[in-house]
C-alpha positions as CSV (number, residue, x, y, z in Angstrom):
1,X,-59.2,60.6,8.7
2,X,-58.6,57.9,11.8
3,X,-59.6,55.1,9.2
4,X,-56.8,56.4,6.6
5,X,-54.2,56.4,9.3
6,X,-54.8,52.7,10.5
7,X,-52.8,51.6,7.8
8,X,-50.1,53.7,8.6
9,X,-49.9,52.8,12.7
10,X,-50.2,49.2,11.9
11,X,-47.5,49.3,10.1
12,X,-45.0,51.4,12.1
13,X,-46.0,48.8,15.0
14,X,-45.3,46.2,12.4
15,X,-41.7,47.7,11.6
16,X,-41.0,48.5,15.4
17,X,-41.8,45.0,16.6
18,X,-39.3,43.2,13.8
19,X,-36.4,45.9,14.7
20,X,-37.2,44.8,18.7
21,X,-36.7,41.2,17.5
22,X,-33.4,41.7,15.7
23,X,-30.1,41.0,17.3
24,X,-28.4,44.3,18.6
25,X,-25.3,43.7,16.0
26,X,-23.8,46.8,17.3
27,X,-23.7,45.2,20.8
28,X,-22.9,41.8,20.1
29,X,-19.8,40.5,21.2
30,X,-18.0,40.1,18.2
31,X,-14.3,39.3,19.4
32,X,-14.3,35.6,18.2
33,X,-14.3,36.8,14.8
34,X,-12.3,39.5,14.9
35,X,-8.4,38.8,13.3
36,X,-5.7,38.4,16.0
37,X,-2.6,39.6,13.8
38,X,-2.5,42.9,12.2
39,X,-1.2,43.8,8.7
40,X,-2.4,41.9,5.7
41,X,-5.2,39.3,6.5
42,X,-4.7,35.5,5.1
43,X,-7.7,33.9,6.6
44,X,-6.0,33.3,9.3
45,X,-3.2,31.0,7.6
46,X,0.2,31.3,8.7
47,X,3.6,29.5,7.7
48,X,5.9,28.6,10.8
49,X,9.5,28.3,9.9
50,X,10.8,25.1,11.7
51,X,14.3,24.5,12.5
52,X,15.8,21.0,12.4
53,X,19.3,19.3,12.1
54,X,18.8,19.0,8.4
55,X,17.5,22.7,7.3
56,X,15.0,24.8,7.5
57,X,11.4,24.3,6.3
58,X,7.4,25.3,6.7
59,X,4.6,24.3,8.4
60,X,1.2,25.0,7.6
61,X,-1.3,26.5,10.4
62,X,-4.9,28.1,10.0
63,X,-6.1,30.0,13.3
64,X,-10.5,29.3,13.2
65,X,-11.5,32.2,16.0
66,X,-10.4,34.2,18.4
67,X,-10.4,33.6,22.4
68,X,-7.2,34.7,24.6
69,X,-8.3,32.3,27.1
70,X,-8.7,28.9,25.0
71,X,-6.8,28.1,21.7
72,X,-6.8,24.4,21.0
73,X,-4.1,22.9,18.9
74,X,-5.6,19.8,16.4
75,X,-3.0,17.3,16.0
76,X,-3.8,15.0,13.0
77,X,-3.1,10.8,12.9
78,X,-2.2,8.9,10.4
79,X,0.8,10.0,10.7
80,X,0.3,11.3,7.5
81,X,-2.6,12.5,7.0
82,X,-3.8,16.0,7.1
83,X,-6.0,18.3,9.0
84,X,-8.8,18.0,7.0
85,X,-10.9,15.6,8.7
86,X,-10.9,17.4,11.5
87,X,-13.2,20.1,9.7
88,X,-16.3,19.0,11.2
89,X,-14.8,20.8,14.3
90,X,-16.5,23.8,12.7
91,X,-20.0,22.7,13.3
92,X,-19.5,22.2,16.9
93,X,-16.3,24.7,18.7
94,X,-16.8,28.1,17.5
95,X,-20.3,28.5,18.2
96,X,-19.0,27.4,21.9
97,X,-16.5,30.2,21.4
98,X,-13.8,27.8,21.1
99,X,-10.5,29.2,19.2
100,X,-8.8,26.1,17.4
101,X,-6.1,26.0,15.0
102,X,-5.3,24.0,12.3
103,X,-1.7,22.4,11.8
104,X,-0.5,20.2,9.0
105,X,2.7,18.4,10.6
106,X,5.8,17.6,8.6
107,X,5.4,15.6,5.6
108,X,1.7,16.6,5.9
109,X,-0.8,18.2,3.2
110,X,0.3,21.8,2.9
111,X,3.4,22.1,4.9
112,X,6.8,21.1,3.4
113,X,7.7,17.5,2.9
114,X,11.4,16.7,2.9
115,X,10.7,13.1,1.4
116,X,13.2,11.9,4.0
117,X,12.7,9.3,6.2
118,X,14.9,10.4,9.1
119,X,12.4,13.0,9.5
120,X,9.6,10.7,10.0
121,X,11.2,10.8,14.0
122,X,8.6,10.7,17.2
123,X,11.4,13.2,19.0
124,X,12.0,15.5,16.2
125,X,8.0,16.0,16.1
126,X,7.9,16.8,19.7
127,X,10.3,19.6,18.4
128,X,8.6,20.6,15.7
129,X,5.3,21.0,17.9
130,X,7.5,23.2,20.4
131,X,8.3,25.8,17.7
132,X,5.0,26.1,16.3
133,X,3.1,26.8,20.2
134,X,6.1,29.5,20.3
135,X,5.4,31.0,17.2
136,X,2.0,31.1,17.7
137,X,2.2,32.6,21.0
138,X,0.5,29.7,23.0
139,X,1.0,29.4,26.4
140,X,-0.3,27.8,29.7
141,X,-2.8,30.2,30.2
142,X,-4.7,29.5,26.5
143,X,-3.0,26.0,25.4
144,X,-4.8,22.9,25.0
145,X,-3.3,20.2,22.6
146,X,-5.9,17.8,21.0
147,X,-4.1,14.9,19.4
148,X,-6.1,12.1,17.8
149,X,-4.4,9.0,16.9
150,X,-1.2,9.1,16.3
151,X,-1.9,12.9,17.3
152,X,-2.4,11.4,20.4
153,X,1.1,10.4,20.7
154,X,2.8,12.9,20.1
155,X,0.6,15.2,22.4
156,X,1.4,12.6,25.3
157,X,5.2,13.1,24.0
158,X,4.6,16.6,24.1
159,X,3.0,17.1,27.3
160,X,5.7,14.8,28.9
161,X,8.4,17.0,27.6
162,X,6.5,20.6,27.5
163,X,3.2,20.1,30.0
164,X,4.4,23.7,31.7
165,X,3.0,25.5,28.4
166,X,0.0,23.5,28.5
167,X,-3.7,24.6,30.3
168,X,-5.0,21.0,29.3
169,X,-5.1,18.2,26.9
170,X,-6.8,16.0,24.9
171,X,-6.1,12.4,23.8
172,X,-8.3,11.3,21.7
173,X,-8.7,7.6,20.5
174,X,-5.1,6.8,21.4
175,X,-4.1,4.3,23.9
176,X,-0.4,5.0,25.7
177,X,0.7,1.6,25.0
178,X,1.9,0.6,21.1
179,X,2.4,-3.4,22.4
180,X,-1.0,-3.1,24.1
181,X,-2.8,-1.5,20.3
182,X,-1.2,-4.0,18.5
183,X,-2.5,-6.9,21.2
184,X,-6.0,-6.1,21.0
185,X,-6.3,-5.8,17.5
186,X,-4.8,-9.3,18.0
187,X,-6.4,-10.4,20.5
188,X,-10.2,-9.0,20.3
189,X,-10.9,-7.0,17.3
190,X,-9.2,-9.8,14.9
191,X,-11.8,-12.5,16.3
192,X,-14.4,-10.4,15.2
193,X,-13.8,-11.1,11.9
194,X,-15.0,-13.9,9.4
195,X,-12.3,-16.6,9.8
196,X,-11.4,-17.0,6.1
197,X,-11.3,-13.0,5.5
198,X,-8.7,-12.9,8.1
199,X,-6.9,-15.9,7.1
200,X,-6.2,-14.1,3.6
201,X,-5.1,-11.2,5.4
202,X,-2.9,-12.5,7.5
203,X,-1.8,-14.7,4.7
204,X,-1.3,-11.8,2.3
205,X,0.5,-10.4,5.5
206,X,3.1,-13.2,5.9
207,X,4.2,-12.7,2.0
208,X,4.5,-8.9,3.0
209,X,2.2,-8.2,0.2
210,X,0.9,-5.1,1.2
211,X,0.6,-3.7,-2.2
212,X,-2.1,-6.3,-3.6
213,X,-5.3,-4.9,-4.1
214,X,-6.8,-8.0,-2.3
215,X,-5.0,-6.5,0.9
216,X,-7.0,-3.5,1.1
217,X,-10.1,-4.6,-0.4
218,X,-10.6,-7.0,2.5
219,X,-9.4,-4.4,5.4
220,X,-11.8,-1.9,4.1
221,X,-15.2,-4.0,4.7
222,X,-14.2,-6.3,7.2
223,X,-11.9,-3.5,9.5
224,X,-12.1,-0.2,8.6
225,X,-16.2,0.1,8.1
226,X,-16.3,-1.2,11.8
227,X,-13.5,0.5,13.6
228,X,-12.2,3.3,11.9
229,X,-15.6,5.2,10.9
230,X,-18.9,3.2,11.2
231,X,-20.4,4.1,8.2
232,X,-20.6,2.3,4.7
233,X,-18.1,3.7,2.4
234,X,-19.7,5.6,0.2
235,X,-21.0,7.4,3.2
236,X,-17.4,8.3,4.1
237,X,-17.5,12.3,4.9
238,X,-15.5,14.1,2.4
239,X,-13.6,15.9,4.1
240,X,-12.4,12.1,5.7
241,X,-11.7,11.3,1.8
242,X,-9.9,14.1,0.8
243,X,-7.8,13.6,4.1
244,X,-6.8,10.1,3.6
245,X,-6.4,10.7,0.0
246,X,-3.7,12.7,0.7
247,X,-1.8,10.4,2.7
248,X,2.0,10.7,2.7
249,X,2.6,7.2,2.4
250,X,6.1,7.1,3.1
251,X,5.8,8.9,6.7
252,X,2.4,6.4,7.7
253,X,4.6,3.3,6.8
254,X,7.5,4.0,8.5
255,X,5.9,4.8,11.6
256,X,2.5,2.9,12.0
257,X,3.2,0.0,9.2
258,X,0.6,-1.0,5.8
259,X,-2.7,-0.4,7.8
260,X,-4.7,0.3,10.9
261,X,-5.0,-3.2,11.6
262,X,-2.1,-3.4,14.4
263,X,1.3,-1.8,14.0
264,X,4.4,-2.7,12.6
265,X,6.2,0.8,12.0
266,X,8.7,2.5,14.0
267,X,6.2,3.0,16.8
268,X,6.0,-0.8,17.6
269,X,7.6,-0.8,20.9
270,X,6.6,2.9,22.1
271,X,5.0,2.5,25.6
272,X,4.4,5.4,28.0
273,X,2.1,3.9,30.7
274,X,4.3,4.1,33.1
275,X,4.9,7.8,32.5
276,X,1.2,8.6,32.7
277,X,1.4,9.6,36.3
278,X,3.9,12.6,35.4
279,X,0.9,14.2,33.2
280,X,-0.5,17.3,35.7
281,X,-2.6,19.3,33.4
282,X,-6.2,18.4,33.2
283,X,-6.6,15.8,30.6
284,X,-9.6,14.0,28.5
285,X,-9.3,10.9,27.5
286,X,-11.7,10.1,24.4
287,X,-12.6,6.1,23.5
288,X,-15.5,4.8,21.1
289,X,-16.7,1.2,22.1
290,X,-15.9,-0.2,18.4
291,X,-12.4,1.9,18.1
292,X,-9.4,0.1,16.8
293,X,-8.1,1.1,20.3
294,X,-9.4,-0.2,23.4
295,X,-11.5,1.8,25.2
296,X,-11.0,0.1,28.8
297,X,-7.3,1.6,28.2
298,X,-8.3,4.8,27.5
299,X,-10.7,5.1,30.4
300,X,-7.6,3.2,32.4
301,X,-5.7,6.3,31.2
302,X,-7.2,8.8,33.0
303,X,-7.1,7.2,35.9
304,X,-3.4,7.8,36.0
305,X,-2.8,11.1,35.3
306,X,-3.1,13.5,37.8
307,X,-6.5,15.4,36.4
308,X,-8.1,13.1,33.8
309,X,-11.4,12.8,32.9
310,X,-12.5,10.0,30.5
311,X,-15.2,10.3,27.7
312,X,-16.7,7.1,26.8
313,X,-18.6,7.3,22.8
314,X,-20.7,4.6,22.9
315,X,-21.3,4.5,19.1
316,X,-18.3,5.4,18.2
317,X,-15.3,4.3,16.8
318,X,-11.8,5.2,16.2
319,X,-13.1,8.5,14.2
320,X,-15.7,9.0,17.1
321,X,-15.8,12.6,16.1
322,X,-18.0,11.5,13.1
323,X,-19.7,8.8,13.6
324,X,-21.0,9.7,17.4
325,X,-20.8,13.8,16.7
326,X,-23.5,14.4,19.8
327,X,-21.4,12.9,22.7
328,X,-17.8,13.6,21.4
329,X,-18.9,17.2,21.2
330,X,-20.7,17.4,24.0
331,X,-18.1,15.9,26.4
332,X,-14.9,17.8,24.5
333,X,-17.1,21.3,25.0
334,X,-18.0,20.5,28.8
335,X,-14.0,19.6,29.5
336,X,-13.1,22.6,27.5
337,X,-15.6,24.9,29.3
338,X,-14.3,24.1,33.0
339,X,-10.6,24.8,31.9
């Protein structure tokens, strides 16, 4: 009879041990997923009504979590672009707990575009990024503002206007000087190029030829692959891709100019070093060593402010987020953590 029932006890020790071994799902802390609005659910997608001198119109938003204490605003460059190459975000902040929220500015991917240039406005952004922390319910206690690029801007706009709503923020590959951007692609990163590929750029430049073919066909290559995201093209992320694919044109020319390689757009002369000293919050400053921005500014820049901390990606570039993942998300989730 004892043989017959072997079977039987191995297995119930069998069972027991994998039920021991599972996670206690009833337990768990399961807040971060849980929605934060009540009513019908929409993924967490919301429309915010913005006001400006011209009408009314929508912005898009998508809410990824849910933490009271830490909800992080992405601010997208370009300007133009959407906030779809920030999606790699996803591998690295919520399993840290980390609430963000996706926001497609003005012009950009799913939120209205008023094809108007007097829109395309550094002020009326600030604005614009005002009514969408109110309608979202952000406030000093949760709020941190990433801005990358030309993100990073308007986020030092922002926090120079707004900072009392503001727990922290992020500035990430954006110097605070447009001159100084436009002087070291001048003065450093052009030198680094083949002499006769940037004597045809600057050539097709000087005839204001932006729309040849040749123009970007050279920039890709000889810039972008080097400063913008260190990887051969057809190694681009997609979500990069579908991003910059979806460029509103218009808004990225009138502010930045035909390309990354300088400025020449309504953001020419916009310097705010100076200013940097009136910026309380704790802030992170983000640099790659081969970004189209120099990153002895950006570590400069937290100097200045009151609470900065500087992250220095040392294979990184301009989108530092992709190609050095490991100590972008290491030093954005340790600045994050001690908020």
């Amino acid at each position: 009879m004892y043989t017959r029932l072997l079977p039987v006890l191995l297995m119930v020790l069998v069972i027991s041990a994998c039920q021991q071994n599972q996670p206690d799902l009833q337990s768990a802390d399961l807040s971060y997923f849980q929605p934060s609005d009540s009513g019908l659910q929409t993924g967490g997608v919301r429309m915010i009504p913005i006001q400006t001198p011209k009408g009314n119109f929508k912005v898009w938003t998508k809410r990824f979590g849910n933490n009271p204490q830490l909800k992080v605003l992405l601010l997208n460059g370009g300007p133009g672009a959407t906030h779809e190459y920030f999606e790699c975000f996803e591998n690295f902040l919520p399993a840290a707990s980390v609430e963000f929220i996706y926001y497609d500015q003005l012009g950009c991917g799913n939120s209205d575009n008023p094809n108007d240039t007097s829109f395309w406005d550094l002020n009326r952004y600030v604005s614009e990024v005002e009514q969408v922390r109110t309608a979202l319910g952000l406030n000093k206690d949760n709020f941190v503002l990433l801005g990358h690029s030309w993100g990073g801007i308007l986020a030092m706009e922002y926090a120079l206007a707004h900072q009392e709503n503001l727990k922290g923020l992020v500035i990430s590959n954006m110097m605070s000087s447009c001159p100084d951007y436009g002087k070291y692609a001048q003065d450093v990163l052009a030198k680094q190029m083949d002499p006769k590929v940037l004597d045809t750029i600057r050539q097709l430049e000087a005839n204001k030829d932006f729309g040849n073919p040749k123009y970007m066909e050279l920039l890709m290559p000889n810039f972008y692959t080097k400063h913008i995201l260190r990887l051969p093209l057809d190694e681009w992320p997609e979500p990069v891709n579908r991003s910059f694919g979806k460029m509103n044109q218009s808004l990225y020319v009138t502010m930045q100019g035909p390309s990354e390689f300088g400025i020449a757009g309504k953001l020419v002369n916009w310097d705010r070093k100076a200013d940097l000293p009136k910026i309380t919050v704790p802030t992170l400053t983000i640099g790659g060593a081969h970004d189209t921005m120099d990153p002895e500014h950006m570590k400069w820049m937290a100097t200045q402010v009151k609470s900065g901390t500087y992250l220095h990606c040392p294979n990184g570039s301009h989108m530092s987020f992709y190609d050095d993942q490991s100590t972008y998300f290491k030093g954005l989730l340790d600045f994050l953590k001690k908020l």
